[in-house]
C-alpha positions in Angstrom: 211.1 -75.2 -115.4 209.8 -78.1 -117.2 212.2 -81.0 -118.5 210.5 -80.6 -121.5 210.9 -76.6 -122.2 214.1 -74.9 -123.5 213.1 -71.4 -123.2 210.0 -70.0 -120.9 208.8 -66.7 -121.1 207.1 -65.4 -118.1 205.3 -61.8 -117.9 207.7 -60.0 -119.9 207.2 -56.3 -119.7 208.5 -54.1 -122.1 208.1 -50.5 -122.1 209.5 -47.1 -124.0 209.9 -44.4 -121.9 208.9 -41.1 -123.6 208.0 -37.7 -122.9 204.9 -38.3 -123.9 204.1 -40.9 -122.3 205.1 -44.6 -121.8 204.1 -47.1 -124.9 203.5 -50.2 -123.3 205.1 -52.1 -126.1 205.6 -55.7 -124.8 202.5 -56.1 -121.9 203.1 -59.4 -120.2 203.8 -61.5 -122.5 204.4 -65.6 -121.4 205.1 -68.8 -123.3 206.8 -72.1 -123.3 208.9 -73.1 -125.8 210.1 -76.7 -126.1 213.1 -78.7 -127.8 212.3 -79.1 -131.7 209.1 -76.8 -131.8 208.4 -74.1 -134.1 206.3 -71.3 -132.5 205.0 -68.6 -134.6 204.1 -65.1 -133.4 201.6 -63.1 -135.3 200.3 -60.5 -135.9 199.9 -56.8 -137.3 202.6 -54.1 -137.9 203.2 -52.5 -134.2 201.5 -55.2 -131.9 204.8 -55.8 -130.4 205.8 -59.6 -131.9 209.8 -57.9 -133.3 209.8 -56.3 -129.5 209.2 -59.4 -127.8 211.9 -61.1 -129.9 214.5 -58.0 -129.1 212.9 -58.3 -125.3 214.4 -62.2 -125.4 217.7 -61.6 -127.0 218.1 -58.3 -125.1 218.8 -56.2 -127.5 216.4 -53.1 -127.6 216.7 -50.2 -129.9 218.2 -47.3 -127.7 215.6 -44.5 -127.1 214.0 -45.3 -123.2 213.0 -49.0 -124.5 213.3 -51.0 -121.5 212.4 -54.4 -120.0 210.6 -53.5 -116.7 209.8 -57.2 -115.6 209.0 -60.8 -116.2 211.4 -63.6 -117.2 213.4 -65.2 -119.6 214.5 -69.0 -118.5 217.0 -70.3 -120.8 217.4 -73.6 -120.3 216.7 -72.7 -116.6 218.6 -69.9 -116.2 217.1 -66.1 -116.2 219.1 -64.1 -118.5 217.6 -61.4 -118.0 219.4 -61.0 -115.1 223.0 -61.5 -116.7 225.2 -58.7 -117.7 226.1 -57.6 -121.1 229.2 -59.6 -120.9 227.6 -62.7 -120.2 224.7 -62.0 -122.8 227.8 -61.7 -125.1 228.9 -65.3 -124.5 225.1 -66.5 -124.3 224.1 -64.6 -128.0 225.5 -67.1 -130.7 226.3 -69.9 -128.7 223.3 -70.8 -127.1 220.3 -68.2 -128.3 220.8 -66.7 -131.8 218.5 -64.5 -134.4 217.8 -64.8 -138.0 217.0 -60.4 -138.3 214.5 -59.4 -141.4 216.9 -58.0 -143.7 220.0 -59.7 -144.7 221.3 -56.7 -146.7 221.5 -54.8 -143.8 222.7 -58.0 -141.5 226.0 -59.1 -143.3 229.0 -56.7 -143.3 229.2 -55.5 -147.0 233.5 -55.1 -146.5 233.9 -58.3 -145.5 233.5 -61.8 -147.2 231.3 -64.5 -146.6 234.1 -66.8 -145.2 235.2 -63.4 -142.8 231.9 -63.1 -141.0 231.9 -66.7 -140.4 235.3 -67.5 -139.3 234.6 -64.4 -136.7 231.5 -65.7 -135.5 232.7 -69.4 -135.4 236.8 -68.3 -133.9 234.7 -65.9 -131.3 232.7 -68.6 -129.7 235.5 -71.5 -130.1 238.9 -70.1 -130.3 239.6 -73.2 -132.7 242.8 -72.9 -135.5 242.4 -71.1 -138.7 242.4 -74.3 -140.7 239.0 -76.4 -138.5 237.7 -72.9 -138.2 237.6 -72.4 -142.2 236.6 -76.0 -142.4 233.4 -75.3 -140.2 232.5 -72.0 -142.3 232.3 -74.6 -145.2 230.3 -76.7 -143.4 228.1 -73.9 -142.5 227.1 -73.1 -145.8 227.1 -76.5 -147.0 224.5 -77.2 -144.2 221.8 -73.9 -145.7 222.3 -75.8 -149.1 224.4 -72.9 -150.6 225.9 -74.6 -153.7 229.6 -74.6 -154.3 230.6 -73.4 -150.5 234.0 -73.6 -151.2 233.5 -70.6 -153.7 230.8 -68.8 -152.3 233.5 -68.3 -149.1 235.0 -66.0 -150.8 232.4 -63.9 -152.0 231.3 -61.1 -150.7 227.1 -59.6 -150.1 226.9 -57.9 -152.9 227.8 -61.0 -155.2 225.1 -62.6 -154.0 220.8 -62.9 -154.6 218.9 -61.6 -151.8 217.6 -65.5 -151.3 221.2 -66.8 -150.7 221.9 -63.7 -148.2 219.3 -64.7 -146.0 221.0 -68.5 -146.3 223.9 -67.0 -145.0 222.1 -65.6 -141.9 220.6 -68.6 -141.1 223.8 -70.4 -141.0 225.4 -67.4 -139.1 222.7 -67.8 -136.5 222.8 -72.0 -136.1 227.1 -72.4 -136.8 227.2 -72.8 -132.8 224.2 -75.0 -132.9 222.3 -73.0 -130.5 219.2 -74.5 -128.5 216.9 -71.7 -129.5 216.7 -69.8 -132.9 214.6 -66.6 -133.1 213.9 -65.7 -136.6 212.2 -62.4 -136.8 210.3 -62.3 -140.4 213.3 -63.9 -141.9 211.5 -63.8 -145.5 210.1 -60.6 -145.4 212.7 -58.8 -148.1 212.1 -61.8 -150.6 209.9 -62.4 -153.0 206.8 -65.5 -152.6 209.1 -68.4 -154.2 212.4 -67.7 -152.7 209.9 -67.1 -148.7 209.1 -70.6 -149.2 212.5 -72.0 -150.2 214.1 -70.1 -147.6 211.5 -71.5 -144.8 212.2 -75.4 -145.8 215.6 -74.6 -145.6 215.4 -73.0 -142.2 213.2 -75.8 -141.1 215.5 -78.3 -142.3 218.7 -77.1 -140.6 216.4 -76.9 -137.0 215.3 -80.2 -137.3 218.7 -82.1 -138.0 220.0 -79.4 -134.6 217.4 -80.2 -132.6 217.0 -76.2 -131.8 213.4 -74.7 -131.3 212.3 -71.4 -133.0 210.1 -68.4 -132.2 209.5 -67.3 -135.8 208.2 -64.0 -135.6 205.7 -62.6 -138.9 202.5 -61.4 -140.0 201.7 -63.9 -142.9 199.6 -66.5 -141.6 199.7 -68.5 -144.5 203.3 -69.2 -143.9 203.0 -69.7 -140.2 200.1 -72.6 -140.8 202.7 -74.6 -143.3 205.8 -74.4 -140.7 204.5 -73.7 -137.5 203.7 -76.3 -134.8 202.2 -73.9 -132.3 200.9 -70.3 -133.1 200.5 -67.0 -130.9 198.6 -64.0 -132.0 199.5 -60.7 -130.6 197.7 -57.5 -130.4 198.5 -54.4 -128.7 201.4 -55.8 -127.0 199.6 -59.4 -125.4 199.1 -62.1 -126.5 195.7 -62.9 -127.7 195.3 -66.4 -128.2 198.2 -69.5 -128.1 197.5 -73.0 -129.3 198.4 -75.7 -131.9 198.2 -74.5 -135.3 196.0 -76.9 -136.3 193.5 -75.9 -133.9 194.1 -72.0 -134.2 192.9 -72.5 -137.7 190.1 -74.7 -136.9 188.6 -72.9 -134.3 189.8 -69.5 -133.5 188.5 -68.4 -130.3 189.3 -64.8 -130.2 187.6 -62.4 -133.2 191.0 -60.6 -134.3 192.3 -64.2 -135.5 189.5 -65.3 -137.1 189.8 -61.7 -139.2 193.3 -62.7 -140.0 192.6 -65.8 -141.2 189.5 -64.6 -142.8 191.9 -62.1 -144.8 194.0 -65.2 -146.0 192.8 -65.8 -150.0 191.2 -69.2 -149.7 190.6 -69.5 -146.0 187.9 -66.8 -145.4 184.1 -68.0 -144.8 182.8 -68.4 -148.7 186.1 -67.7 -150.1 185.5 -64.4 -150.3 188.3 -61.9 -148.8 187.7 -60.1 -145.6 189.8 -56.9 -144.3 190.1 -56.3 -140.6 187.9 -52.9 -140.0 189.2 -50.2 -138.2 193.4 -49.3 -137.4 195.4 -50.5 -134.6 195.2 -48.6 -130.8 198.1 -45.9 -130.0 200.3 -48.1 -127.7 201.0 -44.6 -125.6 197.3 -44.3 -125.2 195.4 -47.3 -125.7 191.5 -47.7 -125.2 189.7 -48.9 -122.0 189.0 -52.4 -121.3 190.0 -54.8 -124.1 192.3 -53.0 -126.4 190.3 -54.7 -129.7 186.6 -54.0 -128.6 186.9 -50.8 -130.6 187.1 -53.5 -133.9 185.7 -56.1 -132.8 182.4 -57.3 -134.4 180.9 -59.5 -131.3 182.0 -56.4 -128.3 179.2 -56.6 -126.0 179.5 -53.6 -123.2 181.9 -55.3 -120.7 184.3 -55.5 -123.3 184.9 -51.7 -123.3 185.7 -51.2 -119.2 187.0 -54.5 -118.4 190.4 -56.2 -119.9 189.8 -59.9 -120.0 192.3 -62.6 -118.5 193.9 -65.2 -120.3 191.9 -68.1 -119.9 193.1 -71.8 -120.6 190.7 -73.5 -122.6 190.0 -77.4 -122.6 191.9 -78.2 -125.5 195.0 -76.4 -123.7 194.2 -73.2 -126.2 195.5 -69.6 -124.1 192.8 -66.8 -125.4 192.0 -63.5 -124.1 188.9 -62.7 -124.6 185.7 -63.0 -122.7 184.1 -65.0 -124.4 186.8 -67.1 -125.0 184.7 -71.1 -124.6 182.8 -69.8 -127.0 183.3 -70.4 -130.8 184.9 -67.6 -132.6 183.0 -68.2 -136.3 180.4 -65.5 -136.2 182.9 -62.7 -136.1 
């Protein structure tokens, strides 16, 4: 593992188990993820980016979801190996996750102050008095006005905006290493998204922590994202600096998303993405977007392409990856 990378990703494999069929749900998935950096995963409803993020924290829905393979090095150290115990002691302290709906995340019977002092006395077994102090602190450090109030308050008392706060200092009161955010903004509306997000960015960089922020705006992922990953059918389609991503897209699905971003398309003119995603339980041969792709030449519908590493250090699959991506 590099000096350099906090959490590596390598091959992950996730697969439900029905009798139907198995959904290949998560199909070999890799990354690198290093100290400070924002990743974002994109990429349309089903293509696996929340399962990845359960895959990593290891906590998959019950009905035959499984992870069948790869790794997860935090810091070094596969925890995909460890037991539910130790993943216990791991979750919070040194991995945690910002999940999409804060109404549903916090405890509705229990105050704000409650659900921090238990997440806080759980990991440090500190005294009442520095373990209220830190809740305080906690809230003080998502920008939560009047913390010493808001304590006492419980979910329903507050905006959906200053729920979602509340999560995100839930998830970084340990001052874990890596913070997974999975569409943190997705239950608020446009202006409280973007306050939200500079508030999230701004408690990561004063920790330090790196996050996977999983969504499917690209718009979003462009403004706070250092690196971006576009998934589809479970893999990952293309990786690279955001900047670049945007530039150039290499592989024809993300130039259709950012062609369907008001403002970015070719001409300014908006652009839908043909077609509906593949069936997971039964995909279609070779590359699972040829079906929608507008430059699939006959290859592309019998033989799945590898990832290739591009000069510019760019991960696409696609076969026809060196070249550029604008006449899709």
């Amino acid at each position: 593992m590099s000096s350099d990378n906090v959490l590596e990703v390598r091959d992950l494999v996730t697969y439900f188990f029905l009798r139907r069929g198995v959904v290949k749900a998560v199909d070999g998935v890799s990354f690198d993820l290093k100290r400070g950096e924002v990743l974002g995963l994109v990429g349309e409803s089903g293509c696996g980016k929340s399962l990845t993020a359960l895959s990593i924290m290891r906590l998959l829905p019950k009905g035959g979801a499984r992870t069948v393979r790869g790794e997860v090095r935090l810091g070094g150290e596969n925890i995909l190996v460890r037991s539910p115990r130790q993943m216990r002691e791991i979750r919070g302290r040194r991995i945690s996750m910002i999940l999409q709906d804060p109404q549903t995340s916090l405890n509705p019977v229990f105050s704000i102050g409650e659900q921090l002092r238990e997440a806080i006395f759980r990991r440090t077994r500190g005294r009442k008095a520095e373990v209220m102090k830190e809740a305080v602190a906690a809230l003080r450090r998502v920008e939560i006005a009047a913390p010493d109030q808001r304590i006492g308050q419980f979910p329903h008392q507050l905006s959906g905006g200053m729920k979602q706060r509340v999560c995100i200092a839930l998830a970084v009161a340990l001052r874990p290493a890596v913070i997974i955010a999975d569409e943190p903004t997705s239950a608020l509306d446009v202006i409280v998204q973007k306050q939200v997000l500079r508030t999230l960015a701004r408690v990561q960089r004063a920790l330090g922590a790196a996050v996977v922020m999983v969504g499917h705006d690209m718009g979003l992922m462009a403004q706070f994202a250092h690196r971006i990953g576009v998934m589809y059918a479970g893999r990952l389609v293309e990786l690279g600096d955001v900047r670049r991503v945007f530039a150039d897209p290499r592989h024809p699905y993300t130039r259709l998303l950012i062609d369907s971003l008001p403002g970015f398309g070719q001409r300014g003119v908006f652009r839908g993405i043909p077609g509906v995603a593949p069936s997971l339980l039964s995909p279609p041969s070779g590359c699972p977007f040829h079906p929608r792709c507008p430059r699939a030449a006959a290859r592309c519908a019998v033989e799945l392409p590898a990832a290739r590493t591009l000069a510019d250090g760019r991960i696409v699959r696609c076969h026809f990856a060196e070249e550029a991506a604008h006449a899709a």
